[in-house]
N, C-alpha and C positions, 0 to 999 in steps of 0.2 A: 341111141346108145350103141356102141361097137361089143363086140362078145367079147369079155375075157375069160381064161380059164381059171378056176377059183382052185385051188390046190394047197390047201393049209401044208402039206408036208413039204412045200417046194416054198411056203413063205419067206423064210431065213434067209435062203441063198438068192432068193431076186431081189430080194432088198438089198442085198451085200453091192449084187453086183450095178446096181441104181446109187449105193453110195463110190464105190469105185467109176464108176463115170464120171464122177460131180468132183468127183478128185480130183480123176485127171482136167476135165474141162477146165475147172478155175486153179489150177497149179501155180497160173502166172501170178494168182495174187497174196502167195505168200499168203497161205490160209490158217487158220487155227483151225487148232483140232475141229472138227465135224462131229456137230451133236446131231443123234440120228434118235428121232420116236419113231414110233411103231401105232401098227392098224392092229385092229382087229381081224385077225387072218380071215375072220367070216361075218357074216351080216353087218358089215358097216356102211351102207349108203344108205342117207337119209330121206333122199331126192331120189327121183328116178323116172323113166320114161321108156314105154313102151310102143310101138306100133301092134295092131291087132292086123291078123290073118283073116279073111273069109273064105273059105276052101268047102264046096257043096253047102251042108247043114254043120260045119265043123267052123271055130272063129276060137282063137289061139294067140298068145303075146308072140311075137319074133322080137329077136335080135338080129344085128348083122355081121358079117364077116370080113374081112380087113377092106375090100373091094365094096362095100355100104351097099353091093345089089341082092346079097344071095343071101338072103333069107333064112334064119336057125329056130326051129321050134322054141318054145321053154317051157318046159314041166315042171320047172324047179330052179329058184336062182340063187345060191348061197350069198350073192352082193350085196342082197340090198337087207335092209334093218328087219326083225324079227316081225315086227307087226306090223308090214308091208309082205312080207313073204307066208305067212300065216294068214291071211284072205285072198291073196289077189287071184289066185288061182279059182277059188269058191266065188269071187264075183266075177270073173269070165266065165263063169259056167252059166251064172245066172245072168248074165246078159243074152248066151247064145241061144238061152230059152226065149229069151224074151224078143219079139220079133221090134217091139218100139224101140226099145233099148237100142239093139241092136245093127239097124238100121241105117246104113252110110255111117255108123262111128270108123275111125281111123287110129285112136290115138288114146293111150289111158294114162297120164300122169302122177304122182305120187306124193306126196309130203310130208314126210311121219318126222316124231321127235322122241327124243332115247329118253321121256317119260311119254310114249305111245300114245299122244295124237296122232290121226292122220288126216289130211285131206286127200280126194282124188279128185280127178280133172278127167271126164267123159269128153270128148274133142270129134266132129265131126261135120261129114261134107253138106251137110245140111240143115236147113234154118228149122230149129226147135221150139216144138210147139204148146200147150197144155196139156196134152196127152204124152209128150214127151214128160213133163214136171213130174205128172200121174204115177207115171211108172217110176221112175224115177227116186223120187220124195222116199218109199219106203226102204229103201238100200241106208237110208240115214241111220233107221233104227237097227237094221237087222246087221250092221258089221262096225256100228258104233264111229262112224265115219262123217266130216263135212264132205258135201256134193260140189259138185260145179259142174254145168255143162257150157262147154264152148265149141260154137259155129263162127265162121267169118262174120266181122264185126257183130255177133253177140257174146254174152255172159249171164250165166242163170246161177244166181249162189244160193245153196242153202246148206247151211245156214250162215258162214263166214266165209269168205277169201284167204282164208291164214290161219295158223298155228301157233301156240304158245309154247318157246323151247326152253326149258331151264337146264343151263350149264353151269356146271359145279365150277369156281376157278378159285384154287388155294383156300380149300374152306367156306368160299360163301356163293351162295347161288343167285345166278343173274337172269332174270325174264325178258325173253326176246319173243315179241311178234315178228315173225316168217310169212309173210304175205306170199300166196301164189305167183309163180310169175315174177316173181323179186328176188335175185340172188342170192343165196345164204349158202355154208359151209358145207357139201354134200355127207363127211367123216365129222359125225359129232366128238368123237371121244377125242381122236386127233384132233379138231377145232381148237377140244378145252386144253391139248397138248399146246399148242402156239400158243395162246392167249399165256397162259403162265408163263411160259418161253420170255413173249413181249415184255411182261413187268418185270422178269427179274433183268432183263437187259436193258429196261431202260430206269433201273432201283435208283442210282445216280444221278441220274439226268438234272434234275429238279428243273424250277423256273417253268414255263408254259407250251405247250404240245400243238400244234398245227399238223390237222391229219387230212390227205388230198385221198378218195375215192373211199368215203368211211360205210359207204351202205346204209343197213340198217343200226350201226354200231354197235358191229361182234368186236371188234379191238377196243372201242371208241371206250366203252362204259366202264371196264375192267380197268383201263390203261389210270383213267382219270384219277385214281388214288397215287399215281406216283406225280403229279403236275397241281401245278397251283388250277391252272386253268386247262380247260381242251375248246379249241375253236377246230372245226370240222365241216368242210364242203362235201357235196354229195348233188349231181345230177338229177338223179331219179328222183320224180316226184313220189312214188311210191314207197320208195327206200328212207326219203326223207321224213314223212309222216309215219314211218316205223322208226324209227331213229326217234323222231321227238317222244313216242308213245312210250318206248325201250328207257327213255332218259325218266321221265314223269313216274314210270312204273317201278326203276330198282331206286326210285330217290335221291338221285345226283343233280348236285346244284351248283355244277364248275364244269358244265359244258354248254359249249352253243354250236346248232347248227346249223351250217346255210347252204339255199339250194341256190348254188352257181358253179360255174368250172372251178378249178383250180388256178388258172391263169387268170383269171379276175381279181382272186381274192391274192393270190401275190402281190399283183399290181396295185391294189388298196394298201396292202404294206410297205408297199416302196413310197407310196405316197401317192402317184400316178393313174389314180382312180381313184373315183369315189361309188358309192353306192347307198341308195337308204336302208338300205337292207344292214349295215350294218354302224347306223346314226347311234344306237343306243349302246353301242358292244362297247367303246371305250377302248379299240385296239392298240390303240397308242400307248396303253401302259400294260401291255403286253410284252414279257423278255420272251421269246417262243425258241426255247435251248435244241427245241426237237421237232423231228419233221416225220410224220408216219405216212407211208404210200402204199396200197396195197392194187394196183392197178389191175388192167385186164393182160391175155393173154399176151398180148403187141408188146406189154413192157410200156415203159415213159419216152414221150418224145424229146429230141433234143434239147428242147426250149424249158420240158418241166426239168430233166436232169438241173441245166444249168440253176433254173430255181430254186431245186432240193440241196444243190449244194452250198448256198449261201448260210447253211443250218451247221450248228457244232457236230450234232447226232442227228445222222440218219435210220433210219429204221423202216427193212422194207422187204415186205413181204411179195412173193412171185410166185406164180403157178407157171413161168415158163422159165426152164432154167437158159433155155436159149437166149432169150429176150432178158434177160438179168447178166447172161454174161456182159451182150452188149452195152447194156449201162453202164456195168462195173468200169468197164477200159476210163470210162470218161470218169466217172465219181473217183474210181481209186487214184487219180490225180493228187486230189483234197484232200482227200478222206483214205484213213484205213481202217481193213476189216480188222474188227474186235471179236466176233463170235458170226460163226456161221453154221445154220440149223437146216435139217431136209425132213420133213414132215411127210410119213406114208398115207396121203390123203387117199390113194387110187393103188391101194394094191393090186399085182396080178397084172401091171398095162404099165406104160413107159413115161408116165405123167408123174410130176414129182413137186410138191410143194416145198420152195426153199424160205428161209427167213435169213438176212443179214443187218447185221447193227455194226456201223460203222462213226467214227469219231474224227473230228478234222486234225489233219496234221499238223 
């Protein structure tokens, strides 16, 4: 993680001027007003990641500096979630005691949820052993935490790989397993900001939702009250097995999900594939009015745009506003923007979550 400075009295105006960019950037497309949410000026990282220092008999979290070599103490982080920041410092003390513990780790991970699960992720240059567990094991009871320790190719859990997050969205709360190591929302409060954002912009839509890179389904389970149906691709096999678990758990019976690219399952739609994987879905009596994308940083390749635009309503959420403008030039051919949303995921740093919903012309 890179250092930011955390300065609740300076919140206001860096956000002003993070929506005055995004102005100007997307100007050409004839924008609608810009809905802007907001962070929590303090403890909002859910996720987080540390490197550990060894300096004599001294072993400390760094940060780094815009250059990733130079090294910053931390005594104290106001970024990350209360009950991630309320231990972490008390169990680097109690490692630096502990000489097993201690010993070639590199690396302390994080993964708490805003009803104050955490897990932590002990990460190091060497292969762990029973005397490692030994020590280990008791940090379980005493900071009310799941363990993990990880060396190259090992993993040592105890007692779970994952977290159970419950996000409030319009009233009703949704249970998501957050598996380690598996992508999930770093700003929960903002998360639950987007997701209601999502349904009331797609309140119209009606008919069926095809959603390309759904993860664990943080849009996926929320959305499916506004669609007869939700059909959902997702990569990860990890992601995938938290997505079915997430589907089973909040009681939704109008999704399916499947582990393939996204350019597979178009190609099954056009007709120009097949697969077994989806013999029983019955896609054929699928009207799908809507196309939801939430990609990675890179944005969508040429080949998915053209895809997504074969769809009446786009809906597509970006962590890069660079890589969104560049899709836009080509979508907003089609399609125009209806509503466009900037979500403070990363207050304090130049990283900006946008959301646009777009309709064909």
């Amino acid at each position: 993680m890179a250092l930011p400075r955390v300065e609740p009295e300076q919140y206001d105006a860096l956000l002003a001027a993070k929506q005055a960019r995004i102005e100007t950037q997307f100007a050409e497309f004839d924008l609608p007003d810009i809905e802007v949410f907001t962070s929590q000026p303090e403890h909002y990282r859910l996720r987080a990641e540390f490197r550990t220092w060894h300096e004599g008999d001294d072993l400390y979290y760094v940060m780094f500096e815009g250059d990733k070599r130079t090294p910053v103490r931390l005594d104290s982080c106001p970024m990350v979630s209360k009950r991630i920041h309320d231990m972490m410092f008390e169990l680097i003390e109690v490692i630096r005691l502990d000489p097993v513990l201690r010993f070639k780790m590199f690396q302390v991970d994080f993964l708490s949820t805003l009803s104050d699960e955490l897990l932590v992720s002990l990460i190091y240059h060497r292969k762990l052993d029973d005397e490692w567990i030994e020590h280990a094991r008791p940090l379980r009871e005493r900071f009310n935490i799941d363990v993990i320790g990880r060396s190259r190719k090992q993993k040592i859990i105890m007692d779970h790989d994952f977290v159970v997050e419950t996000l409030n969205i319009k009233g009703r709360d949704y249970r998501y397993q957050q598996t380690e190591n598996g992508f999930t929302q770093p700003n929960g409060h903002v998360c639950e900001k987007m997701i209601e954002w999502a349904i009331d912009s797609t309140a119209q839509a009606g008919g069926d939702l095809v959603e390309f890179y759904c993860g664990n389904g943080n849009f996926t389970l929320p959305l499916a009250q506004n669609f007869r149906r939700v059909v959902a691709t997702e990569i990860s096999k990890v992601s995938v097995r938290s997505a079915e678990w997430n589907i089973a758990e909040n009681g939704i019976d109008n999704i399916d999900v499947l582990r393939m690219p996204s350019e597979d399952l178009s190609l099954i739609l056009k007709g120009e594939k097949t697969s077994r994987k989806v013999q029983d879905l019955a896609l054929e009596t699928c009207e799908f009015s809507t196309v939801l994308v939430d990609p990675p940083r890179a944005g969508l390749d040429e080949h998915t745009v053209e895809q997504i635009c074969e769809y009446p309503h786009i809906l597509y959420i970006s962590c890069n506003p660079d890589t969104l403008h560049a899709n836009l030039e080509q979508i907003s051919k089609t399609h125009k923007l209806e509503r466009f949303a900037i979500f403070d995921q990363f207050p304090y740093t130049d990283h900006l979550e946008c959301g646009v919903y777009l309709t064909r012309r």
